[in-house]
KEDREN-998616 format. One record per residue (C-alpha): x negated, y, z negated. Coordinates in steps of 0.5 Angstrom, whole numbers, plus 500, padded with zeros to 3 digits. Each point is the difference from the previous one (the first is absolute). Example, Ala and Ser with C-alpha at 12.3 -4.5 7.8 and 13.67 -1.06 7.14 Angstrom:
residues 2
475491484;498507502;
end
This chain:
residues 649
058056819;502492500;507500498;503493497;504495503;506500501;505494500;505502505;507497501;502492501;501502508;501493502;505500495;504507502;498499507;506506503;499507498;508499496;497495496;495504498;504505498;505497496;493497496;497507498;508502499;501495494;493500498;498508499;506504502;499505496;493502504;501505505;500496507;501507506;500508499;502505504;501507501;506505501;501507498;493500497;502495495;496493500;506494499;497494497;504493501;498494497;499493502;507499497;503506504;496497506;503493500;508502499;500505506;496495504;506495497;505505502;498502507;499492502;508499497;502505504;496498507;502493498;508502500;498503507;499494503;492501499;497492500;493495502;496503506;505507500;496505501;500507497;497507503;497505495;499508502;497505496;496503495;497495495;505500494;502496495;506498504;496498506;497494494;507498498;502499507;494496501;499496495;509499499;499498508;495494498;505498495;505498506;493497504;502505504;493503504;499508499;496504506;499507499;500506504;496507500;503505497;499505506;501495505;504502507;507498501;497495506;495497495;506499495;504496505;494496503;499497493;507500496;501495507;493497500;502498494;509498501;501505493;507499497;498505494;496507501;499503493;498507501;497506496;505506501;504503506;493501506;499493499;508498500;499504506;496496505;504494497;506502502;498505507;497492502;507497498;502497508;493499500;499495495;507496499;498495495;500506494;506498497;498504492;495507500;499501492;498508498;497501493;500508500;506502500;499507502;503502507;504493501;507503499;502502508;499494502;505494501;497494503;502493497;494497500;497505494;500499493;496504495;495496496;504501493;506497504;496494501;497500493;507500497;503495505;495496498;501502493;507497501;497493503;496500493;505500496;504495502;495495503;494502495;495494501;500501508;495505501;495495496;503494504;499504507;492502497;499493498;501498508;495502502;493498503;494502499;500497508;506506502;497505504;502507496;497505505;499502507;494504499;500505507;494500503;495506501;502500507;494503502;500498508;508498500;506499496;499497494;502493499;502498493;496494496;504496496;497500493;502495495;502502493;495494496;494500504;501508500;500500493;494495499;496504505;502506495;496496494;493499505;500508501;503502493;494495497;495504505;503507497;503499493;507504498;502499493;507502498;501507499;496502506;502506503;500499507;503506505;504497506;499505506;499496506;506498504;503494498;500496507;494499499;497494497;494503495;506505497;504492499;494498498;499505494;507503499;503494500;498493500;493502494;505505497;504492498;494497499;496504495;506505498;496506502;504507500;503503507;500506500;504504505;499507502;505505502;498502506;495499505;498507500;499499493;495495499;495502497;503504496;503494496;495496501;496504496;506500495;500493499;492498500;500494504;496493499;499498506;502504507;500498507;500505505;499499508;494503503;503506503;504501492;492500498;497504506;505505498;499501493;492501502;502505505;504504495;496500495;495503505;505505502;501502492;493502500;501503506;504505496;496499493;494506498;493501503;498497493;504494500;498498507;493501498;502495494;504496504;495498505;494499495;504496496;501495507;492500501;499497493;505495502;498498506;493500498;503495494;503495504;494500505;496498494;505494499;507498502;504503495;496504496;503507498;497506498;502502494;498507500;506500507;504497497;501504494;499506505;505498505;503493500;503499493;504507502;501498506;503492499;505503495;502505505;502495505;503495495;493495500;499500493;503494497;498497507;497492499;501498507;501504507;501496507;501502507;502496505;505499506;494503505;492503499;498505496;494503502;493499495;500507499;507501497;498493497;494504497;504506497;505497495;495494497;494507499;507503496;500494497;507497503;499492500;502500507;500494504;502497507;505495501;501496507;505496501;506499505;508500499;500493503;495497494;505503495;495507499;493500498;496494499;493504500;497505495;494503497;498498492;500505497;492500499;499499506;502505505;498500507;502506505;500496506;504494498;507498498;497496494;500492500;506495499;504499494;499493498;506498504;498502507;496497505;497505506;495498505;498503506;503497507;494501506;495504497;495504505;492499498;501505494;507496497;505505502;506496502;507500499;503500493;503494499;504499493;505495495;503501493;505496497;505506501;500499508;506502504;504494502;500504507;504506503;507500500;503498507;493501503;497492501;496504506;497504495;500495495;495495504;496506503;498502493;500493496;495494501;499495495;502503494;496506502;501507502;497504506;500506497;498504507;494504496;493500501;495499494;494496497;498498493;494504498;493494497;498504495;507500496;504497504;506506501;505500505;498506505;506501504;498504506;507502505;505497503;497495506;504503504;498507498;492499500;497504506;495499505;497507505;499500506;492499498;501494496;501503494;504497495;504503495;506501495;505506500;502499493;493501498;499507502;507502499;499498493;495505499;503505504;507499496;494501493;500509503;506503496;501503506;502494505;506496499;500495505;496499505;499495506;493498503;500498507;494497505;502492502;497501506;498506501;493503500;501503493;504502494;505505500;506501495;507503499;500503493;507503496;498505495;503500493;504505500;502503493;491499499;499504506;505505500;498502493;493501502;502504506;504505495;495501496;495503506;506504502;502495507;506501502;505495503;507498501;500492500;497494500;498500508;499508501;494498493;497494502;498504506;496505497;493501501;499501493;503493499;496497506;494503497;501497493;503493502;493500505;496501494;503494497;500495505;492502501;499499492;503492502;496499506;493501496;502494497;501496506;496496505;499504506;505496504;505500496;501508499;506504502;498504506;506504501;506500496;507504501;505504495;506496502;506505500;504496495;500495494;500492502;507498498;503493497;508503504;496501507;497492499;493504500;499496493;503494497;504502493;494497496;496506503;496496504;498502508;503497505;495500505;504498505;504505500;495505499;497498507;505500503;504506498;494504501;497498506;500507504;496502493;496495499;497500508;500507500;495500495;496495504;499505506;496506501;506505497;500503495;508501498;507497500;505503502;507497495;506501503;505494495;506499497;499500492;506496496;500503493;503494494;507504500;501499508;498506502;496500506;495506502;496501506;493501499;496504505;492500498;493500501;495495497;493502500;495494500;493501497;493497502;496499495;494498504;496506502;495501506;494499495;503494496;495495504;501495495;508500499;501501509;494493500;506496496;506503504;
end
């Protein structure tokens, strides 16, 4: 259904996130602006409550010593307190950065320096933890800000000070100087720069790319003109505020076009309290989607011989609907399984669902739209503030990103005999560069333009925007034979039962892959044929496991061209972990790492052997360290008679 046009606020005249805060504060300060949930109770505050704590939290800051081009750290869970300290810092011109929530100390200390943070503003006692264990590391902290309370009365550092003492501090300021918060908020400029966004990192360090409150805020109305909000919106923020598609929707749309931000209680609780809510509009990482699909194949697991029966007729009929034409929908199926479902999950009141951050595979792509989830991809970078590609809604393609929103220019730089080059893009959000890196800066920027590093094409027929992999990520065997890893673990990560996994064979004679199991799916379908077993390590080295994964990966190489199948995969003894730099905090692979770390694995694969003998240190996410003695089996999935598969190897 075409919705109407909405007119969007005078971005151009409310040209910092302050101001137009305090606009839709005097203009509608009775409508709900942010939810959360605590103790099982939704607690709701209006654009009034929002702009006064934001009021009260810049006053403070601003009695710290807090100014122009100050910068100020944020670690936590997303919560209305990380929004006040945000857009309360943009109403000193100060620049914000977010760090991740499950950050390692040394991560923390790499960006509270990167950025020179006089001010951190932490969640609760983990987080003012790693702040305060980092303290002789990081020397220009001089405030750390807590805002639960809750364990914070045995310590005794000068430098703390609860989130309410700030607030009253502020409060006090305002009493006596009540027109300095709007004389601070009409400072500033839509050319401040508001956030150090970080950058996935997915082959270093991230860097932090300076974005700039006005050209933000004008890239916000492109995207919202290509995916309409409208007030009273609801919209669920559960992807980590660090990353510039959650500012995107959580905070700058949220200012534009007065949707509801709706904060769940715990991580754990998600789905849960999404389903309370019912929300509008979701955005989910791929892996949030990949998860969902795998549990819903995991219920079923669990559901009668009559439900599984039902389950996957109604999944025929919908296949072969949309087969038939792009967003077609058997009715029959629907009824049968998908209206059920979708309540189920939170979707029903759904308008409009993007991926984005990274790929997801056609397969999981082609399961939610056959439930009827208006499931579309976006593709962007945090240094072109977020997306500025998306599918129409009526024009949904499962390889592409979509085309351009009318503010973005994409062309393709160097493009081989099928058109495949790098991505090279524009848009009038853009960073001004990366903050204290003019190296990285020059290396990423040329005219304006931004060499994103990924490989695409844009298809004749519709002019869609394929993204393929990372330049430096596309592979070439020993034999010639090109291909993208990110393309077969797709589909390898559509199995319930495969976590990750982590396609190898540049420049080696055929495809092999180091594949993780998902451990909570697997253990329960090894409980239910009775397979004994202790852990993580001593489960993925289970016959029985080997024998279902095989079949899984089987099922995926039948779709594939013969030199792009797996010819060998091993059960890696561990999940691939952000704490061990295995993946960035995005989730993203880090290929790098994954090469390096695992050489032994990875040349042990390509011999004639058939084991690998593990003898390793594992570190646990409390500090624990346990030693892990093991062997991998690695399994050949070419046999002696299979001429056609050993031909293209």
């Amino acid at each position: 259904m075409t919705m109407q046009k909405t007119a969007y606020v005078d971005v151009k005249k409310y040209d910092t996130f302050p101001k137009l805060l305090a606009y839709n504060a005097d203009n509608y300060s009775d409508e709900v602006a942010l939810r959360e949930k605590e103790f099982g109770i939704w607690n709701a505050f209006t654009w009034a409550d929002y702009n006064r704590n934001v009021k009260l939290f810049a006053l403070g800051m601003h009695k710290l010593g807090i100014a122009h081009n100050d910068s100020v750290g944020i670690i936590g869970d997303n919560r209305p307190e990380w929004v006040y300290g945000e857009v309360a810092s943009h109403a000193l011109r100060a620049m914000i950065f977010g760090i991740y929530q499950d950050s390692l100390n040394e991560e923390v200390a790499y960006l509270i320096n990167y950025a020179g943070a006089k001010i951190i503003i932490a969640e609760d006692e983990e987080q003012v933890d790693k702040v305060l264990e980092i303290t002789e590391e990081c020397p220009c902290v001089e405030h750390i800000i807590y805002c639960d309370p809750r364990g914070m009365r045995k310590y005794d550092d000068p430098r703390l000070m609860s989130h309410l003492d700030l607030m009253a501090s502020g409060q006090q300021l305002d009493e006596e100087q009540p027109e300095l918060y709007m004389q601070l908020v009409n400072q500033g400029k839509a050319e401040d720069v508001a956030i150090l966004c970080p950058t996935s990192g997915t082959t270093s360090n991230p860097k932090l790319a300076m974005l700039q409150a006005g050209p933000m805020l004008e890239h916000c109305v492109a995207y919202l003109e290509a995916d309409p909000k409208y007030p009273s919106d609801n919209y669920v923020s559960v992807l980590p505020l660090p990353w510039i598609m959650e500012q995107v929707y959580a905070v700058a749309q949220a200012l534009i076009s007065r949707i509801i931000v709706n904060f769940v209680e715990e991580p754990e609780t998600m789905m849960e309290d999404l389903r309370e809510i019912g929300p509008t509009f979701v955005l989910l990482a791929p892996r949030v989607w990949e998860t969902v699909a795998a549990d819903v194949k995991a219920k079923m697991m669990d559901a009668t011989r009559f439900k599984q029966m039902m389950y996957r007729f109604a999944m025929k009929l919908a296949e072969k609907a949309a087969a038939e034409e792009q967003g077609k929908q058997s009715k029959l199926a629907y009824w049968l399984l998908f209206r059920p479902l979708k309540d189920r999950l939170g979707f029903t009141y759904l308008r409009s669902a993007a991926t984005g951050g990274a790929a997801l595979g056609p397969d999981t792509f082609k399961f939610f739209l056959s439930m009827g989830v208006p499931l579309r991809q976006l593709y962007g970078q945090t240094e072109l503030a977020g997306a500025y590609t998306i599918h129409e809604a009526h024009d949904v393609d499962f390889d592409s990103v979509g085309i351009p929103f009318h503010n973005a220019q994409v062309r393709i730089d160097n493009p081989d005999h099928n058109g495949v080059g790098e991505v090279v893009a524009k848009t009038c959000g853009m960073f001004l560069g990366y903050y204290k890196n003019q190296a990285e800066t020059d290396a990423s920027l040329e005219d304006g333009w931004m060499h994103t590093g990924d490989a695409g094409y844009f298809k004749k027929e519709n002019r869609h925007l394929v993204v393929i992999d990372r330049i430096s990520d596309l592979a070439e065997t020993s034999n010639g034979d090109k291909f993208s890893p990110q393309f077969i673990e797709n589909k390898l990560k559509f199995s319930p039962f495969i976590a990750e996994a982590v396609v190898q064979g540049d420049g080696r004679p055929y495809l092999s892959a180091i594949i993780c199991i998902r451990f909570d799916i697997v253990a329960k379908w090894a409980e239910q044929r009775n397979i004994a077993f202790t852990n993580y390590i001593n489960l993925s080295a289970q016959d029985r496991i080997y024998e279902m994964v095989q079949k899984e990966v089987e099922t995926v190489n039948e779709t594939l061209p013969a030199a792009q199948q797996i010819r060998k995969f091993l059960l890696l003894y561990k999940q691939l972990d952000a704490d061990d730099g295995e993946l960035t905090r995005t989730r993203k692979v880090r290929r790098g790492v994954i090469k390096e770390k695992y050489a032994d694995i990875i040349d042990t694969i390509y011999s004639d052997q058939d084991i690998v003998h593990i003898d390793t240190v594992i570190t646990f996410q409390d500090g624990n360290k346990s030693r892990v003695q093991t062997d991998v089996r690695i399994v050949d999935l070419v046999s002696p008679s299979d001429n056609a598969v050993k031909e293209a190897v």
